[in-house]
C-alpha positions as CSV (number, residue, x, y, z in Angstrom):
1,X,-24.0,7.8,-2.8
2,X,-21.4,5.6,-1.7
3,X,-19.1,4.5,-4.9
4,X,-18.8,1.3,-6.0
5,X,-15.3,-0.1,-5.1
6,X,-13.1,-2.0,-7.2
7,X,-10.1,-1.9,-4.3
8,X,-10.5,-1.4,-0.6
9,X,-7.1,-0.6,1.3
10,X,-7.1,-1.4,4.5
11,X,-3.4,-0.2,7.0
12,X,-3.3,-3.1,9.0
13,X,-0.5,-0.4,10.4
14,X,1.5,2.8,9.8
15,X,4.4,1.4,11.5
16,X,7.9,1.2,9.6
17,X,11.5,0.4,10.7
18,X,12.7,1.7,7.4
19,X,13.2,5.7,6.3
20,X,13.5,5.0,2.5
21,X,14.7,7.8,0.9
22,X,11.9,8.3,-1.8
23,X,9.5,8.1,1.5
24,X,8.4,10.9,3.5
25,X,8.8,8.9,6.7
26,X,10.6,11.9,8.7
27,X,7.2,14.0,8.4
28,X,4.6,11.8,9.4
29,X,3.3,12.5,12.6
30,X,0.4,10.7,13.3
31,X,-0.5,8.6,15.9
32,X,1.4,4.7,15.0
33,X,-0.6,2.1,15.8
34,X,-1.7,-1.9,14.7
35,X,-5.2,-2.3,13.4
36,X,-6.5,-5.0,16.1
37,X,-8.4,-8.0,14.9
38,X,-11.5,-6.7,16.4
39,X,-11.1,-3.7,14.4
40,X,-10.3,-5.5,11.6
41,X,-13.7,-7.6,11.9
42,X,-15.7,-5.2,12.5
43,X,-14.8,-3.1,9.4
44,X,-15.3,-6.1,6.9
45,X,-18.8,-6.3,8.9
46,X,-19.1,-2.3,7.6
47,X,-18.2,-3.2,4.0
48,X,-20.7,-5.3,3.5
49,X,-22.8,-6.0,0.3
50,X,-22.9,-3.7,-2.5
51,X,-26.3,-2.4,-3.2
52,X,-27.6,-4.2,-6.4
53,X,-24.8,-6.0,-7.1
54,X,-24.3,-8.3,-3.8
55,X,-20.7,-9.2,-1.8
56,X,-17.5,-7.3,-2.7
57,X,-15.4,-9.6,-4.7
58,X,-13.1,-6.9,-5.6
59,X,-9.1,-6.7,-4.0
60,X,-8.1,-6.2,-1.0
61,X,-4.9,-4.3,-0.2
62,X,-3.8,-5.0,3.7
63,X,-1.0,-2.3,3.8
64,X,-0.8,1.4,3.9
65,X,1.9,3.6,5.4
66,X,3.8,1.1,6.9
67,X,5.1,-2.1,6.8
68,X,2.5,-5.0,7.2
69,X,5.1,-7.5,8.1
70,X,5.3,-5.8,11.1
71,X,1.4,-7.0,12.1
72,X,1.8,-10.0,14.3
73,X,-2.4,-10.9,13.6
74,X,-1.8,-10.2,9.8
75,X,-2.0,-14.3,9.2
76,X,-5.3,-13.6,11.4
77,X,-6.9,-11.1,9.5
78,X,-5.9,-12.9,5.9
79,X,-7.9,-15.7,7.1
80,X,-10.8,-14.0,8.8
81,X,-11.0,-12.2,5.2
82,X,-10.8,-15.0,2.7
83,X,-13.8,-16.3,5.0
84,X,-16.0,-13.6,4.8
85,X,-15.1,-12.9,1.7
86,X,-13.6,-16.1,-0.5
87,X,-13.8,-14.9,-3.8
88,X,-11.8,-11.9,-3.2
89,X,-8.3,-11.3,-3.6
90,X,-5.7,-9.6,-1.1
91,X,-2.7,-7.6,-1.5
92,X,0.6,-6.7,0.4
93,X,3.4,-4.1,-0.4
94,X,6.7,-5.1,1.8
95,X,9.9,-4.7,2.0
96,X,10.4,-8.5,3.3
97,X,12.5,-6.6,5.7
98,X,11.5,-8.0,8.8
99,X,12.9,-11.3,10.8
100,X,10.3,-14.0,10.6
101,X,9.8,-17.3,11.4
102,X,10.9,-19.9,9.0
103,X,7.5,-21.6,8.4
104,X,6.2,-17.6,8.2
105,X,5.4,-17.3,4.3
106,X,4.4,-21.3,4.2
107,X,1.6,-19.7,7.1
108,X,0.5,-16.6,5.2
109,X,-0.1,-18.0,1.9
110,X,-2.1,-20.8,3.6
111,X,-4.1,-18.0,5.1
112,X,-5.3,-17.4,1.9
113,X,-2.3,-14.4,1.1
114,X,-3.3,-13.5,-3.4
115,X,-0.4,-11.5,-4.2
116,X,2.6,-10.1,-2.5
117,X,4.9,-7.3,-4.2
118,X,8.0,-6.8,-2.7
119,X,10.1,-3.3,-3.0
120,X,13.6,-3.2,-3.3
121,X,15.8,-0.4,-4.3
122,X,19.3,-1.5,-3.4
123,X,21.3,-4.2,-4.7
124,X,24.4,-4.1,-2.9
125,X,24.6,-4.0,1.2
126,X,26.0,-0.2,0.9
127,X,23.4,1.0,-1.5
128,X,20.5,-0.8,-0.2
129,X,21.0,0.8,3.3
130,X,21.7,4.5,1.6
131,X,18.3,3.8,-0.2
132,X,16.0,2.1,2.9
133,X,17.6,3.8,5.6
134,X,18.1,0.3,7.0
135,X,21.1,-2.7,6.6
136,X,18.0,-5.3,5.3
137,X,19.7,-6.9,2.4
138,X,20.9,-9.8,3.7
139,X,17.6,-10.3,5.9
140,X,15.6,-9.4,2.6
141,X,17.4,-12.1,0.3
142,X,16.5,-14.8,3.7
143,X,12.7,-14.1,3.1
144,X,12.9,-14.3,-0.9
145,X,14.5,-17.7,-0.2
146,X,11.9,-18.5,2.7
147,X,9.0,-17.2,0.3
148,X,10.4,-19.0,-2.2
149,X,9.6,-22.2,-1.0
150,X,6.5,-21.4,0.5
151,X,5.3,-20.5,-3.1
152,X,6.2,-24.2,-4.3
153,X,3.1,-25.2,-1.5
154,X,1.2,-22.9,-3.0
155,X,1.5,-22.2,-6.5
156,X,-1.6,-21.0,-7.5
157,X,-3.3,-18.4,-7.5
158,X,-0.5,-16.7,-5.4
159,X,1.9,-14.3,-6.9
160,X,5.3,-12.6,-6.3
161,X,6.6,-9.7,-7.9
162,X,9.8,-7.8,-6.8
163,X,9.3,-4.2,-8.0
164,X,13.0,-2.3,-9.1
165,X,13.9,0.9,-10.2
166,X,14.1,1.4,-13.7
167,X,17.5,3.0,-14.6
168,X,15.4,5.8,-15.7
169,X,14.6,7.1,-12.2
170,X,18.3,6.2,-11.0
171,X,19.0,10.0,-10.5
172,X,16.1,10.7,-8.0
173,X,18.0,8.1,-5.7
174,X,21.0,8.6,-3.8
175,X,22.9,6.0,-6.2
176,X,23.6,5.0,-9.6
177,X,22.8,1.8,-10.8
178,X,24.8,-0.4,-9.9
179,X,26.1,-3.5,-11.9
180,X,24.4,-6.3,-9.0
181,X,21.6,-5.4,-10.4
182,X,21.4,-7.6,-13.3
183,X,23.0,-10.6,-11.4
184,X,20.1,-10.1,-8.3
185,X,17.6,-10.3,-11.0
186,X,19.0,-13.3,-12.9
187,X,19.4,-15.0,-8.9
188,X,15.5,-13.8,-8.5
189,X,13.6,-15.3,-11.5
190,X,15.3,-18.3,-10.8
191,X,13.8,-18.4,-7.5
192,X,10.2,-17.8,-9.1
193,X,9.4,-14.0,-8.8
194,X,8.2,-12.0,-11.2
195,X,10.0,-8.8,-11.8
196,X,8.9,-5.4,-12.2
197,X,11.1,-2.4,-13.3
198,X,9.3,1.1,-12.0
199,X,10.3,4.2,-13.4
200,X,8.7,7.1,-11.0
201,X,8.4,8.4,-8.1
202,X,5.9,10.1,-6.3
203,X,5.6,13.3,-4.4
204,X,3.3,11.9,-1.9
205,X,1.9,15.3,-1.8
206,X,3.5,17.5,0.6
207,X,6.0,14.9,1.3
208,X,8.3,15.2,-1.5
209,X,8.9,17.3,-5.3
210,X,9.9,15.0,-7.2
211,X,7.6,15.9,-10.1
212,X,5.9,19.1,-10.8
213,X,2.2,19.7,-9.8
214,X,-0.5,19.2,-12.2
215,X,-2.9,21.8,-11.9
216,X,-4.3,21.1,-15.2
217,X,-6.2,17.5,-14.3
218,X,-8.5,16.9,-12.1
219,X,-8.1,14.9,-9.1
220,X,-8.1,11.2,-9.9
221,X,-10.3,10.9,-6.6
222,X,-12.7,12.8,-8.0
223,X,-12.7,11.5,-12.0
224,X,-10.3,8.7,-12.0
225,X,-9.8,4.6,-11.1
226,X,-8.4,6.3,-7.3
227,X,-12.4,7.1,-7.1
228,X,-13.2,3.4,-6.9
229,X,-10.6,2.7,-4.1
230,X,-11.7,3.0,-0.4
231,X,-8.9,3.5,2.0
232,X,-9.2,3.4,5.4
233,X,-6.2,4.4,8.3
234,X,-5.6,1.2,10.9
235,X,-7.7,3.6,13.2
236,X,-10.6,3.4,10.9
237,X,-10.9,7.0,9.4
238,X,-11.9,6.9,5.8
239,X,-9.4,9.2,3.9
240,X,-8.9,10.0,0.1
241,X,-5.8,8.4,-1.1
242,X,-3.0,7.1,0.1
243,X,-0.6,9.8,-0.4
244,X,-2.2,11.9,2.7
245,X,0.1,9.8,4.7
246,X,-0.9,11.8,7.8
247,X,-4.7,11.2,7.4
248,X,-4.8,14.9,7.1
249,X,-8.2,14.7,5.2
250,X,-10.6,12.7,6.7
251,X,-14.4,11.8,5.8
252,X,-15.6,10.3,8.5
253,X,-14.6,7.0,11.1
254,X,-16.0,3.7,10.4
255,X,-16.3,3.4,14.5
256,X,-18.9,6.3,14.5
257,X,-20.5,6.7,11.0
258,X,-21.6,3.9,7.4
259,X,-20.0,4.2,4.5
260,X,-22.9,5.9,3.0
261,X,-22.6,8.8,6.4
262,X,-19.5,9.1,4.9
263,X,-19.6,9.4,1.2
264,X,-22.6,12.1,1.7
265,X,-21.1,13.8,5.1
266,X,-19.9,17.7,4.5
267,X,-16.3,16.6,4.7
268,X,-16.6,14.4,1.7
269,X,-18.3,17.1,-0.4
270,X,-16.5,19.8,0.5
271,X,-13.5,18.0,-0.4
272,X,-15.1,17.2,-3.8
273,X,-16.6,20.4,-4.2
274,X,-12.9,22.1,-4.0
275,X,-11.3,20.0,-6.3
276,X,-14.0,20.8,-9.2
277,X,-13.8,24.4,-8.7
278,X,-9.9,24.0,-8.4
279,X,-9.9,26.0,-5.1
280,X,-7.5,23.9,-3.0
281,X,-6.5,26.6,-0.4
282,X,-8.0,24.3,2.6
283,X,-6.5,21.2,1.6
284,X,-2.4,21.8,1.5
285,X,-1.8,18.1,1.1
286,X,-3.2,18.3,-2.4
287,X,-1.6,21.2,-3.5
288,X,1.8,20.0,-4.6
289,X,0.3,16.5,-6.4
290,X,1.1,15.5,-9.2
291,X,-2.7,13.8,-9.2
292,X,-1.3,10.5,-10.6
293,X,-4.0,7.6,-11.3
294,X,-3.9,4.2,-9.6
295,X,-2.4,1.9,-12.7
């Protein structure tokens, strides 16, 4: 039985110009590639209607490993969703680190753009390149000034949140914190963005060891919120979460197969088999997770 989704992810791509520390960009090794529009169609066509409860209205994340800025049809596909589905709401993760357009942001919140949530882990030009593996700063603070008058068009319901590192997870980066940080933030909120402070960092599986495994809880895929979220690759494999950042794991391909192939194919119960009898020996991605839920 297929579950009923309260998030779907879709990568519009897996392409990044960064190499963020806290990311493990330097071991993914699939295939990079945009999601095309016809693609993109196609799959909202395979959502479809939830049985006895009619058309998703849940949220819509239009990112995944990479960085959707990056998407040239990404104003496309906002619009092509809000009309197929207009009562949901859609999501992006970004850096802002990529050169736009001026009239850009003005463009993608017309498309119908919900909520935007920008990271940012470096407040001087020196630590923000030792962080992102990239010299965005300058180019970042351009788009918050960009978005920030694009949001004065369109107030409502549109959001912006600039998500920081809380001085608590200071030591897993390669710098202190530094005192810019306070006067970035004062500079932000008086630009109109929310700020968030995060304090942790994730594993992404095999990707990093930040935190210890948890072998005592079950996988949040399997008994959590993550079991409500549908992710999907820009090539259109289903996969379990997104830290397999190499689609290592995958359920079946939306080109070939429905959701409900998928959510009762062999892959799918295998995987959930393993994880309830706590034998992960054929899936080495899950091995060293911390199984953290979706918050």
């Amino acid at each position: 039985m297929v579950p009923i989704f309260e998030e779907i992810h879709i990568e519009n791509t897996n392409s990044c110009g960064y190499k963020c520390s806290m990311c493990p960009r330097e071991s993914h090794t699939r295939q990079i590639g945009f999601m095309s529009l016809q693609d993109f169609s196609f799959l909202l066509e395979r959502i479809g209607p939830v049985p006895s409860i009619g058309p998703y209205q849940g949220l819509f994340h239009l990112h995944g490993f990479g960085e959707p800025l990056l998407d040239r049809s990404l104003i496309q596909k906002i619009e092509v969703l809000k009309k197929q589905y207009p009562s949901s709401l859609s999501l992006i993760f970004s850096t802002l680190g990529v050169k736009v357009k001026d009239d850009y942001f003005e463009k993608l919140l017309q498309a119908g753009l919900s909520t935007v949530i920008i990271s940012l882990y470096g407040f001087t030009e020196q630590d923000y390149k030792k962080i992102h593996g990239y010299d965005g700063l300058e180019c970042v603070k351009k788009n918050l000034l960009l978005l920030s008058e694009a949001m004065k068009l369109f107030p409502n319901p549109f959001r912006a949140t600039i998500k920081i590192p809380a001085q608590s997870i200071t030591s897993s980066l390669p710098v202190a914190e530094p005192p810019e940080k306070q006067d970035f933030c004062i500079w932000a909120k008086g630009l109109g963005f929310n700020l968030a402070e995060w304090g942790y960092v994730h594993n992404y599986s095999s990707g990093r060891n930040y935190n210890m495994p948890n072998t005592e809880r079950m996988c949040p895929v399997i008994n959590g919120k993550r079991k409500n979220i549908l992710n999907i690759t820009w090539d259109l494999n289903v996969i379990p979460c997104c830290y397999d950042f190499n689609a290592t794991i995958r359920f079946g391909n939306l080109r070939q197969h429905t959701l409900e192939q998928i959510f009762s194919s062999p892959e799918y119960l295998a995987f959930v088999t393993a994880h309830k009898l706590g034998d992960l020996s054929a899936y080495p991605i899950c091995q060293n997770c911390e199984k953290s839920d979706y918050t």
